[in-house]
N, C-alpha and C positions, 0 to 999 in steps of 0.2 A: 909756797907751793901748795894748790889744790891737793883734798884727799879725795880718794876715789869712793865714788857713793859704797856704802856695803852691798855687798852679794845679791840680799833679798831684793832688793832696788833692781839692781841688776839684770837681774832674772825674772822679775816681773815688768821690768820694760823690754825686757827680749819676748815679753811673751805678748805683750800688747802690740808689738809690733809685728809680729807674726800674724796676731788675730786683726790688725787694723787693715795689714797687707791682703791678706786674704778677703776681707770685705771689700776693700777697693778692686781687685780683682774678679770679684765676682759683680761686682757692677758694672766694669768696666767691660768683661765678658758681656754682659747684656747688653753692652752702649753698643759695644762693636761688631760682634755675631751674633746674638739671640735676636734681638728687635729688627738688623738688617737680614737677617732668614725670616722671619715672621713676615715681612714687611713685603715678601714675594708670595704668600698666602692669600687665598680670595678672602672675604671676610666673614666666613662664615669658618676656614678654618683658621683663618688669624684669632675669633675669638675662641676655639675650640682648643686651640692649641697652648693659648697663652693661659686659659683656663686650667687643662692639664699640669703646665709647669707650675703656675704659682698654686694647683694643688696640693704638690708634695710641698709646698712650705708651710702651709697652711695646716697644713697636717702634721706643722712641727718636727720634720725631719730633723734626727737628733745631731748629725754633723752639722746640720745649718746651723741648729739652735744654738750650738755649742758656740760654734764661731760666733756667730749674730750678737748673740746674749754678752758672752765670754769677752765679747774686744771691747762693747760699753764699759763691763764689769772692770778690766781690767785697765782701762783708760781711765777711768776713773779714781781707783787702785795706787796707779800710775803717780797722776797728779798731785793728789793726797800728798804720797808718799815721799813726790821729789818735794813739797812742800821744808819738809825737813832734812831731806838729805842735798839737793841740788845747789849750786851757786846762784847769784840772783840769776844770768844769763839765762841758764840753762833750766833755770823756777820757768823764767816767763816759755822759754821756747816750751816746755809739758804742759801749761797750761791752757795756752794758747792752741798746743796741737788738740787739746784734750775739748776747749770750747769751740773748735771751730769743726769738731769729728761730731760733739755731739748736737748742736746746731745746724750743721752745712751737711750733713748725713743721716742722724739718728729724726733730728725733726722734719724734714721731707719726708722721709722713709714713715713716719707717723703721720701725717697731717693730710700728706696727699696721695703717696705711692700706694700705701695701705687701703686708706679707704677706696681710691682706683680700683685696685685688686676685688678690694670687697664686691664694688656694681657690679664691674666684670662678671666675678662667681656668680652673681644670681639671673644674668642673661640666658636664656633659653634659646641659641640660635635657631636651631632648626624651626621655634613659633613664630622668629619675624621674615616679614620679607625682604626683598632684597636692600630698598631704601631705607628700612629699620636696622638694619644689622649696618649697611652704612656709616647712617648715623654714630650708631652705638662705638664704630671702633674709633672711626673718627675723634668724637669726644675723649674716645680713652686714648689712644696713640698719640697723640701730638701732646699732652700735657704730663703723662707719663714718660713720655721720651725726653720731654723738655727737662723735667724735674729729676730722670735718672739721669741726665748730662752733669746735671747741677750736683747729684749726690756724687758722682763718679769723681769730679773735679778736686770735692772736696776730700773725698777717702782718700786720691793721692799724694795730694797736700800734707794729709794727717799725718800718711804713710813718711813722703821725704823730712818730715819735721822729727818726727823717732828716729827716725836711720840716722839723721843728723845728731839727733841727744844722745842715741845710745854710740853715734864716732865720739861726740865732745863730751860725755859729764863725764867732771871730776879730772879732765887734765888742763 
């Protein structure tokens, strides 16, 4: 008969799951109402607007940070930890959630969501004209949209893989 991982285990996958949850939902919010609101904006406030939002990220808003930081930190944490406390089973399913959250989420979310964000911030709509601002969201809207599909897919994933570890480890 399985023993039950200890407590700290425990409680720190309730809490990576909580923080993974809520990152999947806040991308997922973006997949499904922020981008298709924007997406009825001219382009001039498409880029104004999406500029504003990812300001206050930008600016390290401390609930974000918290979560943002806190679900890598703690996935990480996670994995580590079921390292020694988990059955083989339940080893790979934390590992597994834990590489493919930070790969299929944390590396998009760097590589390209970010720096997206970054161009965006240094456009100056109101100095182009109509064919440049065009351009400009163009460029960003379809690759950001693409790539937040891709991270949203994966944060849910991450998500039913914990919900799953923290039903099975240890019975």
């Amino acid at each position: 008969m399985p023993t039950s991982p200890p407590l700290t285990f425990q409680a720190l996958l309730l809490l990576t799951v909580l923080l993974c949850s809520l990152v999947a939902g806040f991308l997922f919010a973006f997949a499904v109402v922020v981008m298709p609101g924007l997406r009825r904006l001219d382009d001039r406030e498409f880029i104004q607007a999406f500029q504003a939002i990812d300001g206050v990220i930008q600016r390290n808003q401390p609930l974000f940070m918290l979560v943002w930081v806190g679900s890598v930190l703690s996935a990480i944490a996670t994995a580590t930890s079921g390292l020694w406390t988990l059955g083989a089973v339940d080893r790979v399913v934390a590992i597994v959630a834990v590489l493919e959250y930070l790969f299929g989420v944390q590396l998009p979310t760097i590589a390209v969501n970010i720096p997206l964000n970054n161009q965006l911030q240094k456009v100056d709509s109101g100095a182009l004209d109509d064919s440049a601002r065009r351009q400009v969201r163009t460029r960003f809207e379809v690759r950001w949209n693409r790539w937040n599909r891709v991270r949203t897919a994966f944060a849910c994933i991450t998500s039913l893989l914990l919900l799953f570890l923290l039903a099975t480890a240890g019975r």
